[in-house]
C-alpha positions as MATLAB code, in Angstrom:
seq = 'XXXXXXXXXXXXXXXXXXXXXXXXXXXXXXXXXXXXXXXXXXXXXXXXXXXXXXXXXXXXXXXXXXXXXXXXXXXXXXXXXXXXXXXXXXXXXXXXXXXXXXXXXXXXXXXXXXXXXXXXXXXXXXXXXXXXXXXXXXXXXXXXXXXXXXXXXXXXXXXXXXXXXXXXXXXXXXXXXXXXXXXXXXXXXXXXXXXXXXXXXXXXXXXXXXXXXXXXXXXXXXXXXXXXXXXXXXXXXXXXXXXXXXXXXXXXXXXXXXXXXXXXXXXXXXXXXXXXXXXXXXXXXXXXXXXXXXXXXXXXXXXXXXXXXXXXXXXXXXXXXXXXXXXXXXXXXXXXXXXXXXXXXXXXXXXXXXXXXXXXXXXXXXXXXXXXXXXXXXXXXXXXXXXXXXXXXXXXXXXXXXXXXXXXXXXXXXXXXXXXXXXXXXXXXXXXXXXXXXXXXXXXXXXXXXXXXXXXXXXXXXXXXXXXXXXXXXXXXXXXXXXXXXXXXXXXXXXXXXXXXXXXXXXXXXXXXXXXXXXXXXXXXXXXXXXXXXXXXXXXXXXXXXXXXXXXXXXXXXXXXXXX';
ca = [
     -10.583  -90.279  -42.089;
      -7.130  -91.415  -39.735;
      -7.714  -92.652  -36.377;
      -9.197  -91.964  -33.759;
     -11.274  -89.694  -35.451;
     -12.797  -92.821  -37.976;
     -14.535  -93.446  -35.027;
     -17.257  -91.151  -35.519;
     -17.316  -92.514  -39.514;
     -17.761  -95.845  -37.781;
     -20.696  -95.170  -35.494;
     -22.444  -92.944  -38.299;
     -21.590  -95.827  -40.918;
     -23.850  -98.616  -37.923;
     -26.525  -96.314  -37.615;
     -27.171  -95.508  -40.957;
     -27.372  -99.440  -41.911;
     -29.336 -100.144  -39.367;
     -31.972  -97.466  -40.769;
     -31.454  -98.743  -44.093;
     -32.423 -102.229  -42.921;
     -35.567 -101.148  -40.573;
     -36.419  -98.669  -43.166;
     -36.164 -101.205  -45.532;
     -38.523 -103.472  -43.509;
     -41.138 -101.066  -42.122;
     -41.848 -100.254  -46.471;
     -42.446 -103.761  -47.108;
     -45.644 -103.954  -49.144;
     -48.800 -105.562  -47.089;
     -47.939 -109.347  -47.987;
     -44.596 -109.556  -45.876;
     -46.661 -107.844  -43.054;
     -49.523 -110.316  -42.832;
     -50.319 -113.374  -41.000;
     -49.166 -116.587  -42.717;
     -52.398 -118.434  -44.321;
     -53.509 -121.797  -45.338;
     -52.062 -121.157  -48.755;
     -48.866 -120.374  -46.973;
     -48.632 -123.091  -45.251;
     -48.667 -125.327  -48.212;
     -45.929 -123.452  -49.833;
     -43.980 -123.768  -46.607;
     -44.363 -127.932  -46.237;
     -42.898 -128.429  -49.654;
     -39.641 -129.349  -50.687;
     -37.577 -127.291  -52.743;
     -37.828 -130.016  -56.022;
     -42.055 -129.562  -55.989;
     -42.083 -126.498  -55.800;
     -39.833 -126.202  -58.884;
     -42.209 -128.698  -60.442;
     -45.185 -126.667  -59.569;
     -43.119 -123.497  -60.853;
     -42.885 -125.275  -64.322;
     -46.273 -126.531  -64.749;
     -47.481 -123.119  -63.944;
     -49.257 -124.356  -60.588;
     -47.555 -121.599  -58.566;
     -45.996 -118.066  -58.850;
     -42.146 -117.461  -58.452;
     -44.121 -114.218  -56.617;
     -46.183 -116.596  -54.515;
     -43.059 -118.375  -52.934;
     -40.760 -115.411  -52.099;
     -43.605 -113.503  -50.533;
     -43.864 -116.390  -48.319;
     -40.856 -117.424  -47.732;
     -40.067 -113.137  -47.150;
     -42.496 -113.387  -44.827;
     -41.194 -115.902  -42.225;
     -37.744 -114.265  -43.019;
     -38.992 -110.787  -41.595;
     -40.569 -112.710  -39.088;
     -37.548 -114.715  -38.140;
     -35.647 -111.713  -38.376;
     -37.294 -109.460  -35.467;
     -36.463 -112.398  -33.059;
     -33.301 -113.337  -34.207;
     -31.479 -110.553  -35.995;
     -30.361 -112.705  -38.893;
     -30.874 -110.581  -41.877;
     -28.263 -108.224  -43.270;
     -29.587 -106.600  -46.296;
     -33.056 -106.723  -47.046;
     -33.587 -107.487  -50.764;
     -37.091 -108.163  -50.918;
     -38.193 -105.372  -53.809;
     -35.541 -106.069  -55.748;
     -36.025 -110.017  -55.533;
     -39.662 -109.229  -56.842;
     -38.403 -107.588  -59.957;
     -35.589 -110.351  -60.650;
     -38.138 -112.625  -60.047;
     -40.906 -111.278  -62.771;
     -37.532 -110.081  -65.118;
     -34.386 -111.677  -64.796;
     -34.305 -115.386  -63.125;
     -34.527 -118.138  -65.194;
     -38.153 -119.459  -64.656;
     -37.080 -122.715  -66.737;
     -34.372 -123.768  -65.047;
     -33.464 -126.366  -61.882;
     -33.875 -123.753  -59.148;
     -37.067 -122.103  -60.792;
     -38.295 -119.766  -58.068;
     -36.799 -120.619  -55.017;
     -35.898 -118.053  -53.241;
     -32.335 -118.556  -51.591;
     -30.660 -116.573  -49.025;
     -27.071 -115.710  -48.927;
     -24.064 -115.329  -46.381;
     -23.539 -111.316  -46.377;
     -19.987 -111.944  -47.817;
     -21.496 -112.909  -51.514;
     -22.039 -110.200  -53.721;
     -25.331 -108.944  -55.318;
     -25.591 -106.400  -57.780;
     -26.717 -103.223  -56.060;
     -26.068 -103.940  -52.230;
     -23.025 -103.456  -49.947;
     -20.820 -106.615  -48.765;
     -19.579 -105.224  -45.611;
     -18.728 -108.538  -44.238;
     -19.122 -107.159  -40.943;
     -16.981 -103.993  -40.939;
     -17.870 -100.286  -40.955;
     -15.688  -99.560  -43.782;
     -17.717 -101.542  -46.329;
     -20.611 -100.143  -46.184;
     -21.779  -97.259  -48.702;
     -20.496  -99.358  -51.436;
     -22.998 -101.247  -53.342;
     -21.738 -103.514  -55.924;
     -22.250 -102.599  -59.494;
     -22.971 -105.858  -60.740;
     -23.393 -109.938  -59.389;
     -20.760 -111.589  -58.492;
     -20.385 -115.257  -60.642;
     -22.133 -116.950  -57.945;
     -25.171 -114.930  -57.882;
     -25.607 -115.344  -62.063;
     -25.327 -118.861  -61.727;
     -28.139 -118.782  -58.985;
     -29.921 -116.642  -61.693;
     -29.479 -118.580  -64.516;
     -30.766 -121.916  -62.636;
     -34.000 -119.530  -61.850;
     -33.331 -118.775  -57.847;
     -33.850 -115.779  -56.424;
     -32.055 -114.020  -53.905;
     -34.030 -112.678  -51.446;
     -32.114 -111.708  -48.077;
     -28.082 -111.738  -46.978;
     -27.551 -113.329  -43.426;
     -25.431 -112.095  -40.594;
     -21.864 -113.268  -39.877;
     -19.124 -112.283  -37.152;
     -16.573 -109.580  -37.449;
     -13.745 -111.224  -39.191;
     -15.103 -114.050  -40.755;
     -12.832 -115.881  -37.597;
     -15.669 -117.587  -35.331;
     -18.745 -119.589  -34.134;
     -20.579 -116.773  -33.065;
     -22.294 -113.859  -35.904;
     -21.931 -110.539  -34.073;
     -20.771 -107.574  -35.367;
     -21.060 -103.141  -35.111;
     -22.614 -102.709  -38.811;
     -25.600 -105.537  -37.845;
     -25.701 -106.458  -33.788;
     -25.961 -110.054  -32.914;
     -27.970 -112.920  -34.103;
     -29.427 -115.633  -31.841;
     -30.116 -118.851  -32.127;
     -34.012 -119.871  -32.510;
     -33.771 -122.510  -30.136;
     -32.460 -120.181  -27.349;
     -32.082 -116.984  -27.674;
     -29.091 -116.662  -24.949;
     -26.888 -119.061  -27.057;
     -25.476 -119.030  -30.646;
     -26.533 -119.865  -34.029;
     -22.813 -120.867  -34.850;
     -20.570 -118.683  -37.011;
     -19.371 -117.470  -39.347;
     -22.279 -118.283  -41.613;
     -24.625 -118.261  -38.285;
     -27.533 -115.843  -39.853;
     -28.096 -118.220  -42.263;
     -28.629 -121.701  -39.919;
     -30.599 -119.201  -37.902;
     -32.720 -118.221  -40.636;
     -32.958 -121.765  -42.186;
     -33.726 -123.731  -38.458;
     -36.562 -120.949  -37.778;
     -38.238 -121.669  -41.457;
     -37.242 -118.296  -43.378;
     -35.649 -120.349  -46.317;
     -35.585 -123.067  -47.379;
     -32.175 -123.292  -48.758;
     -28.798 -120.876  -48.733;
     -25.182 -120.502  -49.220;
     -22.122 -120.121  -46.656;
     -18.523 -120.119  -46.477;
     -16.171 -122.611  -44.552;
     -12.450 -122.232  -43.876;
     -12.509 -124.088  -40.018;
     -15.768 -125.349  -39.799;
     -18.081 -122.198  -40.871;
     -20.774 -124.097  -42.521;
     -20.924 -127.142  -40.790;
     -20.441 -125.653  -36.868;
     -23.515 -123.277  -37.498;
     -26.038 -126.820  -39.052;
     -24.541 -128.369  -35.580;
     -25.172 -125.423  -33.352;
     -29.069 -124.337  -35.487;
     -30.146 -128.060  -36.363;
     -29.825 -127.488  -39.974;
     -28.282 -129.447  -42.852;
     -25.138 -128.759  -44.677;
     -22.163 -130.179  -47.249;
     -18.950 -128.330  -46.613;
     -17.475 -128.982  -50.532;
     -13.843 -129.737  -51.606;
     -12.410 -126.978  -52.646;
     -13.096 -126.650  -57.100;
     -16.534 -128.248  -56.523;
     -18.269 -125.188  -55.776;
     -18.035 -121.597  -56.923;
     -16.100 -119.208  -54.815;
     -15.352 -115.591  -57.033;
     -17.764 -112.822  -56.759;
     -17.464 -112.350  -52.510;
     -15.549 -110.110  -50.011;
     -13.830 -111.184  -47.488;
     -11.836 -110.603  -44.096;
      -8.427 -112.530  -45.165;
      -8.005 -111.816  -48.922;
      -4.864 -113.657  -50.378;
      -5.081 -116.157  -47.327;
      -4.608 -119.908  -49.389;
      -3.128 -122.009  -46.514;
      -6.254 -123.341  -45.488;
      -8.901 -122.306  -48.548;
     -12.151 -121.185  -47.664;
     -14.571 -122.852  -49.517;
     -18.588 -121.486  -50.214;
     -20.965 -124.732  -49.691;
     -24.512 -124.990  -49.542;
     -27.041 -125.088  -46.602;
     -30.622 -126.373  -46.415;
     -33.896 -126.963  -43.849;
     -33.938 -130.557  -45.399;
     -31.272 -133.515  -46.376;
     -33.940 -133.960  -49.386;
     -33.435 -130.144  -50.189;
     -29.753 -130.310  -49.627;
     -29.162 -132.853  -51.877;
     -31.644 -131.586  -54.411;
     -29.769 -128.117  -54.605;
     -25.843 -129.419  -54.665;
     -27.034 -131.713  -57.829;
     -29.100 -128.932  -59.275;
     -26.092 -126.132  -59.146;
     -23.803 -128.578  -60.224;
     -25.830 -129.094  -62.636;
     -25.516 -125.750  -64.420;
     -21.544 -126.525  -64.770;
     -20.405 -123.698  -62.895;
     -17.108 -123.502  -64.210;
     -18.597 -121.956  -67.444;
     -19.301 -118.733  -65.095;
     -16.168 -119.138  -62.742;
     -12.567 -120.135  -63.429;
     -12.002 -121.772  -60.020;
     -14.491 -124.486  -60.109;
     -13.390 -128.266  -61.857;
     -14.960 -128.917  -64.937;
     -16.778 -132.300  -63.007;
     -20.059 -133.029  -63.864;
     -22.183 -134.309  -61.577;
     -21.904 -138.112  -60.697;
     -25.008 -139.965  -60.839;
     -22.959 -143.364  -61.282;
     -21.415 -142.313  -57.763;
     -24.632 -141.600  -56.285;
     -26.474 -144.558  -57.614;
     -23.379 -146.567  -56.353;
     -23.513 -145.654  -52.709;
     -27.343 -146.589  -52.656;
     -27.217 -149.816  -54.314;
     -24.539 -150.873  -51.343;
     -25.792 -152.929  -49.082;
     -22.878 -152.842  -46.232;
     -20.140 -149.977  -45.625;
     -17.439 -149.975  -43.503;
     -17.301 -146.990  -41.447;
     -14.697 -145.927  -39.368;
     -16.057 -143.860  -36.132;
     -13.582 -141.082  -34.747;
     -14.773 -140.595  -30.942;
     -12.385 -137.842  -30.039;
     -10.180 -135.891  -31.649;
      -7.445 -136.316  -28.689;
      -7.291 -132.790  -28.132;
     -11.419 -131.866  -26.050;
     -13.090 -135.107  -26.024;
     -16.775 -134.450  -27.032;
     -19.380 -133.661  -24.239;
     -21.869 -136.262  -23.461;
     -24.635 -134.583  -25.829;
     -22.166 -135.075  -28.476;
     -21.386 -138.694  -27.593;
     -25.038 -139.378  -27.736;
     -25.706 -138.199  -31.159;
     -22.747 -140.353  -32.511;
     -23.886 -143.368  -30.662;
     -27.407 -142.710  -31.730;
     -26.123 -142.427  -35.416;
     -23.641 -145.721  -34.586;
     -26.450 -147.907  -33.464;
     -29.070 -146.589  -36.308;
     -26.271 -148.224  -38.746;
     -25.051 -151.041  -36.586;
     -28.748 -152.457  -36.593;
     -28.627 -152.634  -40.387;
     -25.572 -154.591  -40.877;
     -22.869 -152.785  -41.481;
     -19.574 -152.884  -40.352;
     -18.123 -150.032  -37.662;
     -14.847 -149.642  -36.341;
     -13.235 -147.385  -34.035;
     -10.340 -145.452  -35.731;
      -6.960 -143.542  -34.888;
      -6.029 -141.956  -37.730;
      -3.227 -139.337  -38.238;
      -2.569 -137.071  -34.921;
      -6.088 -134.880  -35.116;
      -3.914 -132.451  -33.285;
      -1.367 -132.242  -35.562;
      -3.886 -130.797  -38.055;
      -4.763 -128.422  -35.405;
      -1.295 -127.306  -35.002;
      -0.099 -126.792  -38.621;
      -3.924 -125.166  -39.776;
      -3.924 -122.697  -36.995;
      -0.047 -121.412  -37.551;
      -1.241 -121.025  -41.616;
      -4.375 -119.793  -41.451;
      -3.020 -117.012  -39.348;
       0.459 -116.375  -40.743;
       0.357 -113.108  -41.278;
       0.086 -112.283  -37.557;
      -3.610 -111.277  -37.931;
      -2.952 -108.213  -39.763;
      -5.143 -108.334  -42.966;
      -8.654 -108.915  -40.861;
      -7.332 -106.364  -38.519;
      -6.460 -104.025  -41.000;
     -10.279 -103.155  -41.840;
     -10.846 -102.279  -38.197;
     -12.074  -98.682  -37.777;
     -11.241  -97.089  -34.185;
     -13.534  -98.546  -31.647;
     -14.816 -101.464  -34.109;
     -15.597 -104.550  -31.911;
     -13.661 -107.331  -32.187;
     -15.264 -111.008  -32.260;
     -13.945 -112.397  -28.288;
     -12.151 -115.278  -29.910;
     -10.598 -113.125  -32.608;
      -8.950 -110.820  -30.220;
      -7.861 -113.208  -28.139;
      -5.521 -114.957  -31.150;
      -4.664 -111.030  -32.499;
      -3.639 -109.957  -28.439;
      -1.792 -112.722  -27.868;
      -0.025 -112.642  -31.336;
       1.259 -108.959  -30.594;
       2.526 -109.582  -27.283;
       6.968 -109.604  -27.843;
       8.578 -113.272  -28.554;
      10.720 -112.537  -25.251;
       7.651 -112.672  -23.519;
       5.567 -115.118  -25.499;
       8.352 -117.936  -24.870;
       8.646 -116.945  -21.212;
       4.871 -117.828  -21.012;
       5.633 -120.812  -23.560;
       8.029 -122.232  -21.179;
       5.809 -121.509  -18.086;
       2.601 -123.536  -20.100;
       5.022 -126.791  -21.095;
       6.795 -127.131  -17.860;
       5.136 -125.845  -14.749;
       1.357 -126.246  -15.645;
       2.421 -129.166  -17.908;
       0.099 -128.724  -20.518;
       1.892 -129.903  -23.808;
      -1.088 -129.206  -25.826;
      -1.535 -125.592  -25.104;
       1.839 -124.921  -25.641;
       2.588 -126.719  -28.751;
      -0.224 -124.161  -29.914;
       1.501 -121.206  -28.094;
       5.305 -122.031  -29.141;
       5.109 -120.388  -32.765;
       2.158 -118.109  -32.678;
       4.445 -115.588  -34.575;
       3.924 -113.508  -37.745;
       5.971 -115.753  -40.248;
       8.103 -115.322  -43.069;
       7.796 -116.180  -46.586;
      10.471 -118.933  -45.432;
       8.828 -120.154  -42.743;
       4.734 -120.358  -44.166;
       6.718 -122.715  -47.146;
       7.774 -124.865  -44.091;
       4.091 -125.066  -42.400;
       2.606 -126.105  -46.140;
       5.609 -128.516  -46.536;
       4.043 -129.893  -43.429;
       0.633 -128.986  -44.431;
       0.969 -131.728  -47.493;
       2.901 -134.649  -45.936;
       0.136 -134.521  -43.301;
      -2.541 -134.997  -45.951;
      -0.319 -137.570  -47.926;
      -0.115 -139.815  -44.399;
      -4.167 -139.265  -44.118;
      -4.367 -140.691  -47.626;
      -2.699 -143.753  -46.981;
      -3.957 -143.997  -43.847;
      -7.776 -144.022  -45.177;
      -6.952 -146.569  -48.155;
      -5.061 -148.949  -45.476;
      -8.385 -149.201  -43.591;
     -10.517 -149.343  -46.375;
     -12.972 -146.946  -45.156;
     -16.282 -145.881  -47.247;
     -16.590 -143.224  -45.020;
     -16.211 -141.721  -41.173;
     -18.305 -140.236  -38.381;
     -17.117 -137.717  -36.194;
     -18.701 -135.537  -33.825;
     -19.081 -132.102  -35.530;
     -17.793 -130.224  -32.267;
     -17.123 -131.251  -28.394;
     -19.572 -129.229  -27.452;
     -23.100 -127.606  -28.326;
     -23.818 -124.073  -29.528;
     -21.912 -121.957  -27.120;
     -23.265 -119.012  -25.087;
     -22.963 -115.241  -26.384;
     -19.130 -114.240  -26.221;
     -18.319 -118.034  -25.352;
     -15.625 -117.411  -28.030;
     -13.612 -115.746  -25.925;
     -12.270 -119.086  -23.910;
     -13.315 -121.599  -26.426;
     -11.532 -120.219  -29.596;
      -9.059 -122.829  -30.441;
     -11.750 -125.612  -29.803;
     -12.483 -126.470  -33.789;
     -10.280 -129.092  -33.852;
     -13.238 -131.580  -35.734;
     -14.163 -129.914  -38.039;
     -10.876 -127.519  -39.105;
      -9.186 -131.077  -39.486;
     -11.028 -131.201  -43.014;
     -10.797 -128.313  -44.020;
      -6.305 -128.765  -43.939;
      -7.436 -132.535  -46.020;
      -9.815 -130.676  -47.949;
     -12.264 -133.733  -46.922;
     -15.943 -133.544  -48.254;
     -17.962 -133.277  -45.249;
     -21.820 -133.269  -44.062;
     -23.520 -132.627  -41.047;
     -26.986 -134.104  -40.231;
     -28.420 -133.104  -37.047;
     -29.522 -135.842  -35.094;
     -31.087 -135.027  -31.480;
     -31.399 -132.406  -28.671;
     -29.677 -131.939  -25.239;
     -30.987 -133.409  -22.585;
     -30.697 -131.987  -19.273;
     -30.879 -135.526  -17.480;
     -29.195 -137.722  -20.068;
     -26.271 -135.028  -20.969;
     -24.826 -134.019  -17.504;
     -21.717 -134.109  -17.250;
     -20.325 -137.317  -14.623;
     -19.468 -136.779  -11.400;
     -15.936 -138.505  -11.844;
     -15.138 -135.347  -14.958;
     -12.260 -132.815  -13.536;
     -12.049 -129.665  -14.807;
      -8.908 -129.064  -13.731;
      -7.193 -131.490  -15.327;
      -8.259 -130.847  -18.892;
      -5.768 -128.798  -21.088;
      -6.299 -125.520  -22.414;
      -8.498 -126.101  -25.061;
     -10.396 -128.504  -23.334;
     -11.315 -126.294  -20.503;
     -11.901 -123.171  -22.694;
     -14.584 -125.553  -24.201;
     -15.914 -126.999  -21.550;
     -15.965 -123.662  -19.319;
     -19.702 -123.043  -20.854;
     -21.024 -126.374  -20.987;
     -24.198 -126.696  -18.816;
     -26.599 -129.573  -20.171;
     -29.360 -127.806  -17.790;
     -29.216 -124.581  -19.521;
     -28.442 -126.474  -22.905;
     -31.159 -128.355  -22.399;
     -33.119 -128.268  -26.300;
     -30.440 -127.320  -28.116;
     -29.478 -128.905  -31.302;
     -27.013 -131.660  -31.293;
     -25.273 -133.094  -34.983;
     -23.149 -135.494  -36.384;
     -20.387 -135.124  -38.878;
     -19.782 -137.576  -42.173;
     -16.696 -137.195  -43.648;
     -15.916 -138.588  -47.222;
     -12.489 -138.287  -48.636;
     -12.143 -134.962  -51.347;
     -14.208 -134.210  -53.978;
     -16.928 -136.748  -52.792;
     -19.991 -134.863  -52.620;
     -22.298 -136.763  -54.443;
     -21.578 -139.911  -52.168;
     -21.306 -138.051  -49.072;
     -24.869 -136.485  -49.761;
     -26.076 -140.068  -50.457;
     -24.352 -141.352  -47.630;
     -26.574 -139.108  -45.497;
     -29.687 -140.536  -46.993;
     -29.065 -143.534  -46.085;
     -28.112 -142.719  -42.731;
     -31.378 -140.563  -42.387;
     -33.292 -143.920  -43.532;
     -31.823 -145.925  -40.825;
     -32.602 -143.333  -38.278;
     -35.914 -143.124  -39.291;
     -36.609 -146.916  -38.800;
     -35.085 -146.901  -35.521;
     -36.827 -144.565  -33.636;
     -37.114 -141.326  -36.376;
     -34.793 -139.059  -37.351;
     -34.437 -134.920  -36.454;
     -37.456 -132.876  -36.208;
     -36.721 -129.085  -37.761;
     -38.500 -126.323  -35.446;
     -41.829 -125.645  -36.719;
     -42.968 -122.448  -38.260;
     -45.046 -119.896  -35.684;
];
């Protein structure tokens, strides 16, 4: 149907998954309905390797888990809104039929990011126009899940467009974050560190192109590895930017746990997923690496404070220097690091990663389709003419004096063929001079703060859009990266100083700090960032575990939410 008349399509298309998915619910046999019990709550303290263990010896029931785990999920789900589709039945019968009850993953259940595709379900990815289109068979990342004896269970909500740190869309409503329910979970894999913070998995997979794994751990107080791109399977999705390679999205894995986390990345690995999907490197997984890392007794780490663009607030400053000191009282050695202009990353990742001039996520739009707030901002101000745009260019760099905003502003065009080989000309020598910057300092690794801010309010998008500077940094190096969360706001210790001006920020800094309130923060989730250099994963992962250790003897390390 042409516009405007898709509109009605659109509304009818909402409504009808929305009574698929209650529907869906409300059928659930008695188990998902019931109160959790003792036996339960065993099945929820273990970690995702024992209960593989107690799959194998025959201890427990691949059944057992998922209607456990299904459980919480619905639970977490009707205070939350994290779940897309609903798979529950189905995972019953994969897990009696089709999983591989032998294998490393044997009867976990694992949720995944709505975008992935599972035989016999829609991957709307957020728009209308998906929907009513269930995939005739897995896509390569769901048989490798299969084959290694996981069981998908539930898909998680993202935003419209795949484009921010919030998950809201027409087709599914809005998910909240389970530490408070009038901020967000993170985006664009945010139904899934909803789901995993509140208990309702134990371990899932998301997508990353500026931060989309690693922004929702931060924002949820979850775990997760954002992979180089070839370490980790990425065919068999949908998407809001197909064809768009300047800065590769990459699917990663999320967990409740570092032990889980690290458990799962070896065990997918594992099943050399390049067999199933041509875009993964034939690389084994390192145990020499891993062993490596452990065996060291002292690392040099190299601490990035600020990215030069939005210094981070003081929650975020806290976590690092909680992290800093955890490591500083075991010996090793940390330094303070400028590395290659973080804002020149900024720069050349934004002008690729929206090239096109925003047209292919717009493109699925049906009449009257919401936007995500920060994703209209970038498409608005991308239509408006070049006359125009440079007036307002020239107005940002000269009157107002705010170099920073309009170095972002000057070329926020549609480009050319010509001109997109120019920004990955520039994309390249920028991670060539990161390269020999990192071997000049002879870093084992870095710590950054995983955003300036905490999880931002509902719509909070909408000014603080271009603020993504610490994380989208790696995905333009295509760095391996983890995030650990680490403590909580505080609504004493995290105030902001009486001496910090507002008006003197520039216009990313204020569109970040325009929602930052450590009083109505106050419990939210607060992470660091460790950044290997690529295709590092099994030492960033052990890394972690050795930061977790030193946290833990000097004063304990994160405590997850506990299951109602």
């Amino acid at each position: 149907m042409l516009p405007p008349f898709d509109y009605f399509e659109h509304r009818r298309a909402c409504q009808r998954k929305q009574l698929e998915r209650s529907t869906r619910i409300a059928n659930l046999p008695p188990s998902y309905q019931s109160s959790i019990s003792s036996q339960d709550r065993e099945i929820l303290d273990k970690s995702i390797e024992t209960l593989v263990q107690d799959v194998h010896k025959k201890v427990l029931k691949p059944i057992d888990i998922l209607r456990t785990y299904g459980k919480v999920a619905i639970r977490a789900h009707e205070k939350i809104n994290c779940l897309t589709e609903v798979m529950l039945p189905e995972a019953e019968s994969w897990a009696e039929n089709e999983v591989n009850l032998k294998g490393p993953l044997a009867g976990i259940p694992i949720s995944l990011k709505d975008s992935i595709a599972v035989r016999g379900f829609d991957v709307s990815v957020g728009y209308s126009r998906n929907t009513g289109k269930p995939y005739a068979e897995d896509g390569s990342l769901v048989k490798i899940l299969k084959a290694a004896g996981a069981i998908p269970y539930v898909k998680t909500n993202i935003p419209t467009t795949l484009l921010s740190f919030e998950s809201s869309n027409d087709v599914w409503g809005r998910c909240l974050n389970p530490h408070n329910p009038r901020y967000s979970p993170g985006g664009s894999t945010g139904g899934e560190s909803a789901l995993l913070a509140y208990g309702g998995g134990r371990i899932g997979i998301g997508s990353d192109v500026a931060g989309s794994v690693r922004v929702p751990a931060h924002f949820s107080g979850i775990y997760s590895l954002r992979c180089s791109t070839g370490r980790w399977p990425k065919m068999g999705m949908n998407t809001s930017m197909p064809g768009q390679e300047g800065i590769p999205s990459v699917f990663s894995p999320m967990a409740r746990t570092l032990g889980d986390l690290v458990y799962f990345s070896r065990s997918l690995i594992g099943m050399k997923p390049w067999l199933w999907d041509h875009s993964v490197h034939p690389i084994e997984w390192r145990t020499d690496d891993e062993q490596k890392v452990k065996e060291t007794k002292k690392y040099k780490i190299g601490v990035m404070r600020t990215d030069g663009v939005v210094d981070p607030s003081p929650a975020c400053v806290r976590a690092l220097e909680r992290t800093v000191s955890a490591l500083s009282s075991q010996g090793h050695t940390l330094v303070d690091v400028s590395p290659p202009s973080p804002y020149t990353a900024l720069l050349i990742g934004s002008q690729l990663l929206n090239s096109d001039g925003c047209k292919m996520f717009l493109s699925f739009f049906r009449t009257g389709e919401t936007n995500d707030p920060g994703a209209r901002q970038m498409s608005l101000y991308m239509k408006i003419p070049r006359p125009f745009k440079y007036l307002y260019y020239l107005w940002v760099k000269y009157v107002t004096r705010d170099s920073v905003w309009a170095g972002l502003l000057e070329n926020w065009n549609e480009k050319s063929a010509y001109e997109q080989w120019k920004w990955v000309s520039k994309r390249e020598a920028y991670k060539a001079s990161w390269h020999e910057w990192w071997q000049g300092e002879g870093l084992d690794f870095m710590l950054t703060p995983v955003n300036a801010t905490p999880a931002v309010p509902h719509c909070g998008m909408r000014e603080a859009v271009s603020s993504c500077g610490y994380t989208f940094l790696f995905n333009l190096l295509d760095y391996t990266c983890g995030v650990m969360p680490i403590t909580h706001v505080n609504k004493v210790l995290d105030k902001l100083p009486a001496t910090f001006q507002f008006n003197k920020l520039n216009g990313v800094a204020k569109g970040a700090y325009q929602h930052y309130d450590a009083e109505k923060m106050h419990g939210l989730p607060v992470a660091v960032q460790v950044v290997g250099q690529r295709l590092q994963e099994e030492k960033v992962l052990a890394i972690m575990e050795r930061i977790e250790e030193a946290l833990v003897e000097t004063g304990g390390k994160y405590d997850v939410l506990k299951i109602e």
